[in-house]
DOLUM-797176 format. One record per residue: residue in one letter; z, x, y of N, C-alpha, C, O in turn. Coordinates in nm, 2 decimals. Atoms other than C-alpha are relative to their C-alpha. Last residue first. Layout:
  residuo     n_Z     n_X     n_Y    ca_Z    ca_X    ca_Y     c_Z     c_X     c_Y     o_Z     o_X     o_Y
        A       Z       X       Y       Z       X       Y       Z       X       Y       Z       X       Y
...
This chain:
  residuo     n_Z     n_X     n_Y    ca_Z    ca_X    ca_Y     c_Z     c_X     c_Y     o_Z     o_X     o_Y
        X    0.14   -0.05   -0.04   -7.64    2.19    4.32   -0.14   -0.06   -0.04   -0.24    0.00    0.01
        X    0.03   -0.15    0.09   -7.29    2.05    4.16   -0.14   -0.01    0.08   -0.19   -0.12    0.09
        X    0.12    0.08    0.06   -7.12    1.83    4.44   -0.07    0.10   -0.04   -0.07    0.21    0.02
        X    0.15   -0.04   -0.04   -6.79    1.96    4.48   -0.11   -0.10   -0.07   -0.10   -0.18   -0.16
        X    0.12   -0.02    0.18   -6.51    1.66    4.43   -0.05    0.10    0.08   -0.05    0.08    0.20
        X    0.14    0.05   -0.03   -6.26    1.67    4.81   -0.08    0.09   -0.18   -0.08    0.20   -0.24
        X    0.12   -0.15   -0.05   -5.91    1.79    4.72   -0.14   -0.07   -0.05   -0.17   -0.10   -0.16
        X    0.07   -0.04    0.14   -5.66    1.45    4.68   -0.17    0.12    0.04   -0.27    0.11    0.10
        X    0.16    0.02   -0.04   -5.40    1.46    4.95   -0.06    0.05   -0.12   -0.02    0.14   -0.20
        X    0.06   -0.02    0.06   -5.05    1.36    4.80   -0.16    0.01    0.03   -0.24   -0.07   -0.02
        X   -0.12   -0.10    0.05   -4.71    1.25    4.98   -0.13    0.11   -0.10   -0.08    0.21   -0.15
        X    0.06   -0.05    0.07   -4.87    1.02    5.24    0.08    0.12   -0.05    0.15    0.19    0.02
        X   -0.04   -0.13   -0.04   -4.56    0.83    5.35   -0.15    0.08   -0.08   -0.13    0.09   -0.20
        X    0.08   -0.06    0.10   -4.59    0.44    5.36    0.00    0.14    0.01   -0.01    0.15    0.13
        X    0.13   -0.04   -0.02   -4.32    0.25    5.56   -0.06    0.10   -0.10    0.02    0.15   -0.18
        X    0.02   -0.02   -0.12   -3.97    0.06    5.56   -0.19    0.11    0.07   -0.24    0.11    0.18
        X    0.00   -0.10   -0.05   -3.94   -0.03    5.21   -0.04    0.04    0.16   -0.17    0.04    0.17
        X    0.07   -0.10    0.07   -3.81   -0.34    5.07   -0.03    0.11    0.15    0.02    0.11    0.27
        X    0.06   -0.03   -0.14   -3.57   -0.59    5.30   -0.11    0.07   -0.08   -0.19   -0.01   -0.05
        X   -0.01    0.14   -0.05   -3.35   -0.67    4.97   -0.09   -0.04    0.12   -0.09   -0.16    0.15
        X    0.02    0.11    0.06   -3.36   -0.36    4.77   -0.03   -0.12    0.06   -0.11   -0.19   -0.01
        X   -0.02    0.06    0.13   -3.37   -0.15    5.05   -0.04   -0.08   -0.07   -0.14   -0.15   -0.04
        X   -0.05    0.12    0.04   -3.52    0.04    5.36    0.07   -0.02   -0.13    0.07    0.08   -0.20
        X   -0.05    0.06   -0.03   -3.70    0.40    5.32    0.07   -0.13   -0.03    0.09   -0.15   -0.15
        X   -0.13   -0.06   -0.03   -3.99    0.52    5.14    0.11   -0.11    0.10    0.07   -0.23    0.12
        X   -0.09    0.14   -0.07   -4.30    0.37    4.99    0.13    0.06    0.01    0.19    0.09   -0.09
        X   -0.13    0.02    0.06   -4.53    0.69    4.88    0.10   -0.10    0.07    0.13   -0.06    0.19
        X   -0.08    0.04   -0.11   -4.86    0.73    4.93    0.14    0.00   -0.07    0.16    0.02   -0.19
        X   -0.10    0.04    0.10   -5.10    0.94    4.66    0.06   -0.02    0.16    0.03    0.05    0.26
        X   -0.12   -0.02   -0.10   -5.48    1.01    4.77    0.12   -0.07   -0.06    0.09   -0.17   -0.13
        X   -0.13   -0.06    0.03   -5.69    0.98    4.51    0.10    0.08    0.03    0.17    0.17   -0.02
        X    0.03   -0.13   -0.02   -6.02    0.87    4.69    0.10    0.15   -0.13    0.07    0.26   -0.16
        X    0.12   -0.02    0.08   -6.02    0.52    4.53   -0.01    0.19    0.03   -0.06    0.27   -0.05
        X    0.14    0.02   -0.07   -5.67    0.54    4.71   -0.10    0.05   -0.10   -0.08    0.14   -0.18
        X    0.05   -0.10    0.01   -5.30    0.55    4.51   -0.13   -0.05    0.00   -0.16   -0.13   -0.08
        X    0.17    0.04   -0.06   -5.03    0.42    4.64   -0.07    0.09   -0.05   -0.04    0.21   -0.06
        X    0.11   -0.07   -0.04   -4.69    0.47    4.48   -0.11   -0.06    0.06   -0.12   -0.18    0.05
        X    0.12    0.05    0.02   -4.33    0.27    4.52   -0.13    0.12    0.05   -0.12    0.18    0.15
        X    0.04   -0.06    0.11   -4.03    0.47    4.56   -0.12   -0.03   -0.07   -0.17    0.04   -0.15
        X   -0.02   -0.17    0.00   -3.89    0.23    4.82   -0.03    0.11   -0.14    0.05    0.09   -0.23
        X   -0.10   -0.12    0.03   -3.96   -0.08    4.66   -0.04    0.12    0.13   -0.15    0.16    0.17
        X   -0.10   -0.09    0.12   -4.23   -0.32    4.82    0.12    0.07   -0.01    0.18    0.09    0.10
        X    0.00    0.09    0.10   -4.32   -0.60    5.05   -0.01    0.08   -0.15   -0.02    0.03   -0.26
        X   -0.12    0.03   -0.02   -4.17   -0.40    5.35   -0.03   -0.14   -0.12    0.04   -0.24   -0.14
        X   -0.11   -0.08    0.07   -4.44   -0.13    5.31    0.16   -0.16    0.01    0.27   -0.11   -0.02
        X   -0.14    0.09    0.05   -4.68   -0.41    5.45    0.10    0.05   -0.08    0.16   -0.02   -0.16
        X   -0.06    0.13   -0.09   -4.98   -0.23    5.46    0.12   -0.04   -0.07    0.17   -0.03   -0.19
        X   -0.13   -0.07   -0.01   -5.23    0.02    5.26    0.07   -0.10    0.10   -0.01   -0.15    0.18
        X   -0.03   -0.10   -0.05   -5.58   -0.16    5.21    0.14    0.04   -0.03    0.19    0.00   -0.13
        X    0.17   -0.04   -0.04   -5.74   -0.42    4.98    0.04    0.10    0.10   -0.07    0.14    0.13
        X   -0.01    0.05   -0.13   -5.38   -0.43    4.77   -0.17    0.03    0.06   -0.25    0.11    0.01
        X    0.16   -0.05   -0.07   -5.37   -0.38    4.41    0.04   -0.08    0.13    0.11   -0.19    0.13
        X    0.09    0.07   -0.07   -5.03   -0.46    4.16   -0.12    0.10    0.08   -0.14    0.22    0.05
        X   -0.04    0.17   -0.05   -4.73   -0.32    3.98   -0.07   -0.11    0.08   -0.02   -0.22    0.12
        X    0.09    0.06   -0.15   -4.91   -0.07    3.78    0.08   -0.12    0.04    0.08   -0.23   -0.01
        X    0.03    0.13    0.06   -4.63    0.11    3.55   -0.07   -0.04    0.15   -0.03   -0.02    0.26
        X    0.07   -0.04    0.11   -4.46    0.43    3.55   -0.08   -0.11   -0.05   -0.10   -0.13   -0.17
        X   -0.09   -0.01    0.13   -4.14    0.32    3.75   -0.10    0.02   -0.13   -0.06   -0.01   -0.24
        X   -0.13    0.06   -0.02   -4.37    0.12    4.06    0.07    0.07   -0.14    0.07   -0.01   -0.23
        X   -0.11   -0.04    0.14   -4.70    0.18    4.08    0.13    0.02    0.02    0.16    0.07    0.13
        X   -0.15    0.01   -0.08   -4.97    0.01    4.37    0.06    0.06   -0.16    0.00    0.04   -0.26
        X   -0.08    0.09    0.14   -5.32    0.02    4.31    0.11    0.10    0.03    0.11    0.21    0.08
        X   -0.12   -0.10    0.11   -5.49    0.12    4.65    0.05   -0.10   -0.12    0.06   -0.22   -0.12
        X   -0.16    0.05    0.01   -5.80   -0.09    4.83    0.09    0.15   -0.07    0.04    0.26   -0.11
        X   -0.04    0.10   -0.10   -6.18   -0.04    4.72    0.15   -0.02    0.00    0.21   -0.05   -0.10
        X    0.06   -0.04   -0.18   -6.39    0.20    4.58    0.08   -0.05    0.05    0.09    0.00    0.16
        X    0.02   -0.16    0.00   -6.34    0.02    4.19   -0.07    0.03    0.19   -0.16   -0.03    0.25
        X   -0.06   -0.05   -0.12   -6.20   -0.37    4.27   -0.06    0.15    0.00   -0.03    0.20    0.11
        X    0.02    0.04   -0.14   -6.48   -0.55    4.11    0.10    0.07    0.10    0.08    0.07    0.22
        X    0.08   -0.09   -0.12   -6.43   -0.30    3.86   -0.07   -0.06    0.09   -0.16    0.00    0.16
        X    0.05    0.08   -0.14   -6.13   -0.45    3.72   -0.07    0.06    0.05   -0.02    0.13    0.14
        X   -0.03    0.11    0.04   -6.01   -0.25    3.39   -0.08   -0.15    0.07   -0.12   -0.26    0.02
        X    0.11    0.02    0.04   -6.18    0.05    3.51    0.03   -0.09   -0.08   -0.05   -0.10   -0.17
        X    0.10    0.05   -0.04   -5.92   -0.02    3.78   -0.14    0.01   -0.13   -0.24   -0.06   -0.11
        X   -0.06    0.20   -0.07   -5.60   -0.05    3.61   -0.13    0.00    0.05   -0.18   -0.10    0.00
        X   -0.04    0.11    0.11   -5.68    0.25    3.38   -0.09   -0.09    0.02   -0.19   -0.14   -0.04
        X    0.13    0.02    0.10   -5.81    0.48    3.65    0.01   -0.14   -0.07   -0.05   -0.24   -0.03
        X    0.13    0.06   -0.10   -5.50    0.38    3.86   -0.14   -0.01   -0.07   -0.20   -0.12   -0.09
        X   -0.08    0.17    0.00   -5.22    0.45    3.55   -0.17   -0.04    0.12   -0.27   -0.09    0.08
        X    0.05    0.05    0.13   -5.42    0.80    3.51   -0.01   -0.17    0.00   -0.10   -0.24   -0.02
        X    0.13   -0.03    0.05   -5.37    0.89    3.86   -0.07   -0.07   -0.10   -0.17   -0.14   -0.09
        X    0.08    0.09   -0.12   -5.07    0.81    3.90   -0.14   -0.02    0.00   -0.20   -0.13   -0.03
        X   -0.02    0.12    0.10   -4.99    1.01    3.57   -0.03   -0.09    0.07   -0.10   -0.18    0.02
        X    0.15    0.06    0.10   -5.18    1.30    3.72    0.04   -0.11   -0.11   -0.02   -0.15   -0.21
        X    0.15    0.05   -0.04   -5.03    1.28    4.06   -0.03   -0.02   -0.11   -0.08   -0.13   -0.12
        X    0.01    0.12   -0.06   -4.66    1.26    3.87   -0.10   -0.05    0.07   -0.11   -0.17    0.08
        X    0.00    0.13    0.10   -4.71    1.54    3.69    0.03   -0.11    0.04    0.04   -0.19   -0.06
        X    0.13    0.01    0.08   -4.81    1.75    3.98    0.00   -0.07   -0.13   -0.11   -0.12   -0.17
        X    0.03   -0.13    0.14   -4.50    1.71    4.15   -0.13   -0.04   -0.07   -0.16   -0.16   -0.10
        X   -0.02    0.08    0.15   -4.54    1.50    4.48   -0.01    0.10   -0.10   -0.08    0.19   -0.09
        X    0.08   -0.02    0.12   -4.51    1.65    4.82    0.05   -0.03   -0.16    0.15   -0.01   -0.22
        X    0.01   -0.11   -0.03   -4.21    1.56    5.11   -0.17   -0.02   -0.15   -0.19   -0.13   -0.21
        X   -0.02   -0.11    0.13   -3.99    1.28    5.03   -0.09    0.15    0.01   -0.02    0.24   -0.03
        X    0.15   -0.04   -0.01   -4.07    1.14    5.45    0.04    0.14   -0.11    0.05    0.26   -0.08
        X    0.05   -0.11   -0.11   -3.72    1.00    5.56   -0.11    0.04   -0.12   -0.07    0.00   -0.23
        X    0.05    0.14   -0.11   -3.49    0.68    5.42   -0.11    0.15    0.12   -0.10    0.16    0.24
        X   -0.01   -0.10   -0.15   -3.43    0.93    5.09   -0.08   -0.13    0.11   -0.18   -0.20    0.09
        X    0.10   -0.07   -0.03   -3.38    0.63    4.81    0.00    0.05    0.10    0.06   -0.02    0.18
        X   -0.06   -0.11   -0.02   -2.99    0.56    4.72   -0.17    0.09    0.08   -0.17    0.20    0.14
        X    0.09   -0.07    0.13   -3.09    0.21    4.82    0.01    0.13   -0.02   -0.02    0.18    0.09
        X    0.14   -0.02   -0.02   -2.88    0.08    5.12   -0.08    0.07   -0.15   -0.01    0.15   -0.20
        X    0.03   -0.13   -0.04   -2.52   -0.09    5.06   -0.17    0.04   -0.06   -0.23    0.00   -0.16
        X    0.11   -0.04    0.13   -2.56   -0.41    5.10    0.01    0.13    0.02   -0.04    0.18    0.12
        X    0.18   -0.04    0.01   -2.30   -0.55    5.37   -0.04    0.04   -0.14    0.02    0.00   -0.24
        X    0.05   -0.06    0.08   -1.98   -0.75    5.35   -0.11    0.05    0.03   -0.19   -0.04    0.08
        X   -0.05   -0.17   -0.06   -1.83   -0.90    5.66   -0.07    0.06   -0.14   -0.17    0.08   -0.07
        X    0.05    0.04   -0.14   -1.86   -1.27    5.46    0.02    0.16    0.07    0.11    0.23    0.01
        X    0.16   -0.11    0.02   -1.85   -1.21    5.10   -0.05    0.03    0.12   -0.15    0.09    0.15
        X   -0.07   -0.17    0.01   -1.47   -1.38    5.09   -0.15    0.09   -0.02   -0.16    0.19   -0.10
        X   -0.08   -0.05   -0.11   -1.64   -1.70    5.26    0.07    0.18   -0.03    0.09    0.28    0.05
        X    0.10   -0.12   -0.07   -1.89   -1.74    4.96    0.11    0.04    0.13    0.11    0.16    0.16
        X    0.01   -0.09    0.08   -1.59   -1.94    4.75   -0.10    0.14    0.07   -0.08    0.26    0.06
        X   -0.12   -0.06   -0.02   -1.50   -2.12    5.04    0.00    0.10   -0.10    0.08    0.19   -0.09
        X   -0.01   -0.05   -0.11   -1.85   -2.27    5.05    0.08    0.07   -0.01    0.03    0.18   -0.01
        X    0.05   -0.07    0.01   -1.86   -2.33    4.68   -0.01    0.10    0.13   -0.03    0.22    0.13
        X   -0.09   -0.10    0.09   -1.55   -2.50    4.65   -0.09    0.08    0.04   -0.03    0.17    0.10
        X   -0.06   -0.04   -0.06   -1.76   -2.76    4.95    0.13    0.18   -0.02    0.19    0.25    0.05
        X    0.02   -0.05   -0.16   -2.02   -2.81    4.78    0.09    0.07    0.05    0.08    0.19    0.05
        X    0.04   -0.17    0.04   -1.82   -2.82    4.46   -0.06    0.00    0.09    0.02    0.05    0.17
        X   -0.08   -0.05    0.04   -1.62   -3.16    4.67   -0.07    0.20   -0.08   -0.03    0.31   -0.05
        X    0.02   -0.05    0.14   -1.89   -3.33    4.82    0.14    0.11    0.01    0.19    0.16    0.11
        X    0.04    0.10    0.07   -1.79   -3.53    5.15   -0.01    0.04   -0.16    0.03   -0.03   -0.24
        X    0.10    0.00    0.08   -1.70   -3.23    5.38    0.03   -0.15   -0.13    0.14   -0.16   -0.19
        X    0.05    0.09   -0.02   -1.49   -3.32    5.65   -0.08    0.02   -0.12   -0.15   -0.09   -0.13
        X    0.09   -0.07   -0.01   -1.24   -3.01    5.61   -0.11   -0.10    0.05   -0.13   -0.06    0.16
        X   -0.01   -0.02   -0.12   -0.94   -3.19    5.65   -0.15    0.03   -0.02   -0.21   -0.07    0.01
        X   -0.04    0.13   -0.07   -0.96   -3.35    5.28   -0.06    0.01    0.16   -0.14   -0.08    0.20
        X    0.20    0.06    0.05   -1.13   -3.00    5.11    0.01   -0.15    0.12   -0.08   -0.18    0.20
        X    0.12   -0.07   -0.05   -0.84   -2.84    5.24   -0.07   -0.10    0.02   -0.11   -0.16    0.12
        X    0.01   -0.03   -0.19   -0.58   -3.07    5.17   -0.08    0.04    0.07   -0.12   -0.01    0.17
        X    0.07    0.13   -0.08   -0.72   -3.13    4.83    0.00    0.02    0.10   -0.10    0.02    0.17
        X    0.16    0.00    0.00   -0.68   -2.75    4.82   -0.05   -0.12    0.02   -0.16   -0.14    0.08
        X    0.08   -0.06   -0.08   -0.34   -2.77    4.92   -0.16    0.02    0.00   -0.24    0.02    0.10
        X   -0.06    0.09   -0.15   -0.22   -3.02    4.69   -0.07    0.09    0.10   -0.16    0.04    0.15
        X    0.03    0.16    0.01   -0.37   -2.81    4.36    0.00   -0.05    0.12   -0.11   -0.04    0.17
        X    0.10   -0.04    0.01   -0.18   -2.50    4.49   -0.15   -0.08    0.04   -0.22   -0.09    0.14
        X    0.00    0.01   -0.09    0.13   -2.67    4.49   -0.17    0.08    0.09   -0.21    0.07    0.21
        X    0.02    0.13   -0.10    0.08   -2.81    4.18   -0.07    0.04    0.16   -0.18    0.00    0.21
        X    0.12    0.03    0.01    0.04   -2.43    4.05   -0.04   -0.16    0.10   -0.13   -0.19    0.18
        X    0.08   -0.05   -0.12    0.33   -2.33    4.27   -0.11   -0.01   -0.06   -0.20    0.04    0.01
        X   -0.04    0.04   -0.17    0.58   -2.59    4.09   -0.12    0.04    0.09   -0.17   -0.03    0.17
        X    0.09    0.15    0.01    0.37   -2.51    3.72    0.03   -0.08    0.09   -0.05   -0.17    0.12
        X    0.15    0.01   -0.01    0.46   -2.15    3.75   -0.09   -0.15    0.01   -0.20   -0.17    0.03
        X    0.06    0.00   -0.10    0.78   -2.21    3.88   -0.13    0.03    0.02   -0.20    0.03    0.12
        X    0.12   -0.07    0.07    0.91   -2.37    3.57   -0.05    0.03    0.14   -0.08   -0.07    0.20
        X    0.02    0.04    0.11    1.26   -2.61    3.63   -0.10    0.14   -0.10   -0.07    0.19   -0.21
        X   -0.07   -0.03    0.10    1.34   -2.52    3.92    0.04    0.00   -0.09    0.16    0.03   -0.12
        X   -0.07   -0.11   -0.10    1.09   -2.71    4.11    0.13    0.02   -0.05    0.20   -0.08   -0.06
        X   -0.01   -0.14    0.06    0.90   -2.85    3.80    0.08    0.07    0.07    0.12    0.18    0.02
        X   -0.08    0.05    0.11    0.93   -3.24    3.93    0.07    0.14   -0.08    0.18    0.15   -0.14
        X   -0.13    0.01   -0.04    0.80   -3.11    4.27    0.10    0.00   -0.14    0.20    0.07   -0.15
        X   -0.03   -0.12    0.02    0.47   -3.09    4.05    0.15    0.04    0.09    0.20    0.15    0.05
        X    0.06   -0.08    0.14    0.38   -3.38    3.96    0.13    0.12    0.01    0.23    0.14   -0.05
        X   -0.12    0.03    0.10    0.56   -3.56    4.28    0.00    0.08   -0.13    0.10    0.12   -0.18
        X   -0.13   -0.04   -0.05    0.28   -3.38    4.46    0.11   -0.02   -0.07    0.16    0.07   -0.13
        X    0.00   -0.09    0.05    0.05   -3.50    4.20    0.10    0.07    0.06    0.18    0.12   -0.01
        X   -0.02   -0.01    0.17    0.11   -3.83    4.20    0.00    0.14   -0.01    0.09    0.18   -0.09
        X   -0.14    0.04    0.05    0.14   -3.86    4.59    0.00    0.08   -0.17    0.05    0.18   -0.20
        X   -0.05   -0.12   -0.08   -0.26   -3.68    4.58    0.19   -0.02   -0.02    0.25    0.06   -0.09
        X   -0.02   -0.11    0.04   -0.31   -3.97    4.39    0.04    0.09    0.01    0.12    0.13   -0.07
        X   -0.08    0.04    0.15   -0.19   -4.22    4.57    0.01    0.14   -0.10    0.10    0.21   -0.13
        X   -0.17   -0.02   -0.07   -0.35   -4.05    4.89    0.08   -0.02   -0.10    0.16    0.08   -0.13
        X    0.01   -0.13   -0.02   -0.69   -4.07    4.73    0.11    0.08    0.02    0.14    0.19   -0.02
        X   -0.03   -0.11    0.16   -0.66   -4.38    4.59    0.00    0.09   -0.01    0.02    0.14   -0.12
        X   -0.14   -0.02    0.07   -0.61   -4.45    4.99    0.06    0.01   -0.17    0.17    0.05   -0.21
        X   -0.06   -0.08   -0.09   -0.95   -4.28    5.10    0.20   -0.02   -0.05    0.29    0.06   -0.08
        X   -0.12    0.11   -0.01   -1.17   -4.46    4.88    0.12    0.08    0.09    0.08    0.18    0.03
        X   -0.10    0.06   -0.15   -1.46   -4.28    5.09    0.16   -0.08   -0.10    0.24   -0.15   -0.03
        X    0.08    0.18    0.04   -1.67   -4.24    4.69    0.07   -0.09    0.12    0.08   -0.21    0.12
        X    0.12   -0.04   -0.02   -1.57   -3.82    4.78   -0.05   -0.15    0.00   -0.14   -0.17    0.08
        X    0.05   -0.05   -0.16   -1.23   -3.90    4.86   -0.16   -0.02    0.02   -0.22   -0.07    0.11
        X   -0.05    0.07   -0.08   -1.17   -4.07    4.51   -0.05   -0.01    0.16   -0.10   -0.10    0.22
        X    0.08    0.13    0.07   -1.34   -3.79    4.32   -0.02   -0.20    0.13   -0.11   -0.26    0.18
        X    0.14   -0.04   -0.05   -1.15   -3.55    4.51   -0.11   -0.13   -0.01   -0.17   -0.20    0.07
        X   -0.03   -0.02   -0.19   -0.81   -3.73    4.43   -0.11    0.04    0.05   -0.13   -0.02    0.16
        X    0.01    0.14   -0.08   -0.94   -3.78    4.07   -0.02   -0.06    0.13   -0.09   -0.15    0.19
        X    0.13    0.07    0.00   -1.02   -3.42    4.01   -0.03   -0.14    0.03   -0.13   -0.19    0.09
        X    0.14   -0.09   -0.09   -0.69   -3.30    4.13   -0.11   -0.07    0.00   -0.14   -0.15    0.09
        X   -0.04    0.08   -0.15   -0.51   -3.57    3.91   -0.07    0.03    0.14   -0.12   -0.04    0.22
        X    0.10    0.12   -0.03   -0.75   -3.41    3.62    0.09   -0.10    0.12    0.03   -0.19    0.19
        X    0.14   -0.03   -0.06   -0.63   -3.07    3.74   -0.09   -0.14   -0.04   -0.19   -0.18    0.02
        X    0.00   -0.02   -0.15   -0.25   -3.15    3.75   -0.13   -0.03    0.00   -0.16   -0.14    0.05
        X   -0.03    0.09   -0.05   -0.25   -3.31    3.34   -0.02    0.02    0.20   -0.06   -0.08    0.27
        X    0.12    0.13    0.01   -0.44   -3.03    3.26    0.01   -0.10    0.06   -0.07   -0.14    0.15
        X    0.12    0.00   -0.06   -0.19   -2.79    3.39   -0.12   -0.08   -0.02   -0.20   -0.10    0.07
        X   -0.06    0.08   -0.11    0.10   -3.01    3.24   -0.15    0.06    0.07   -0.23   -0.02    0.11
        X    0.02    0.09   -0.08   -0.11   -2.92    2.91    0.05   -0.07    0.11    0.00   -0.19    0.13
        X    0.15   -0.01   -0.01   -0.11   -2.55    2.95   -0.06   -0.14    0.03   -0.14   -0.17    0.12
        X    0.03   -0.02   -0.16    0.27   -2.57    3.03   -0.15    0.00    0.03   -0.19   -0.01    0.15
        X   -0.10    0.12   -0.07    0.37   -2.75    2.69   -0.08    0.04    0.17   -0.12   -0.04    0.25
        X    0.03    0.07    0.03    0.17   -2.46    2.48    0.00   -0.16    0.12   -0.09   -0.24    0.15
        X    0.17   -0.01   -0.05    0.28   -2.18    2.70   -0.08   -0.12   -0.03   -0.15   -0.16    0.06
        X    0.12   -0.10    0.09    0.62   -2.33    2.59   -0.12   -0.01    0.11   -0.16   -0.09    0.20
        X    0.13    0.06   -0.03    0.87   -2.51    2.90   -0.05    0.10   -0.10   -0.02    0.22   -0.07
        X    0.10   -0.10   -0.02    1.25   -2.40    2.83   -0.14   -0.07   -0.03   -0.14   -0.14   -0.13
């Protein structure tokens, strides 16, 4: 009977014959490659009813040189890494749970925290005051733009908010594409002028 102990190092013993036979391939020797590859085959035939976890690990081993062998590729993790992205293939992203359609009017504590966050940022920078939107993102200025544009270089859920204090809103698209376009969600009521 084979211990866990006894079977952990036969697995060592496979994966540095593995790594040689790659190794090998990868520097063109092509028939230390074979040798080895032999060695390991035999490795693990040796276990055929004996331990079949250390038969169908060999055999495992041997196949993936095979792979990597046929395959033409020259690097060896190069090539693990390829086969490793292959099961992601058909996969999509699923979309941002944000409404992909025109949120509708902003709550009033959200103009006047927008609001506030914009004052801040700009009487921080009053080369920009009049000018552009300051952008907010999760309660926090994430940047200034010199107009409104390019919704697809933010979040969805992203604010705008104009010297005027008008409020936009970045809707649509996802994480990975960002937002699909700007939504006015907030007209700001014209100041009177006192008499």
């Amino acid at each position: 009977m084979i211990t866990d102990e006894i079977r952990q190092e036969k697995k060592e013993d496979m994966d540095g014959l593995f790594r040689d036979a790659c190794t090998a391939w990868q520097t063109a020797d092509y028939l230390e490659s074979s040798r080895i590859a032999s060695r390991l085959s035999g490795f693990g035939y040796a276990f055929r009813g004996v331990d079949s976890e250390l038969f169908w690990y060999s055999r495992t081993l041997f196949n993936r040189l095979n792979e990597f062998r046929a395959s033409g590729a020259t690097d060896f993790k190069a090539w693990a890494v390829g086969k490793a992205c292959e099961v992601l293939k058909g996969l999509s992203v699923r979309p941002d749970p944000t409404p992909a359609h025109d949120p509708g009017p902003l709550d009033q504590e959200i103009v006047s925290e927008n609001t506030r966050l914009a004052t801040e940022y700009l009487a921080e920078r009053p080369q920009l005051s009049g000018k552009g939107v300051v952008v907010i993102y999760n309660g926090e200025v994430s940047g200034w733009m010199n107009e409104l544009r390019d919704p697809h270089k933010w979040l969805a859920g992203c604010y705008a908010v104009d010297p005027q204090g008008n409020q936009y809103r970045a809707f649509g698209g996802d994480k990975y594409n960002g937002a699909t376009a700007w939504s006015q969600v907030h007209s700001a009521q014209p100041k009177e002028v006192a008499a």
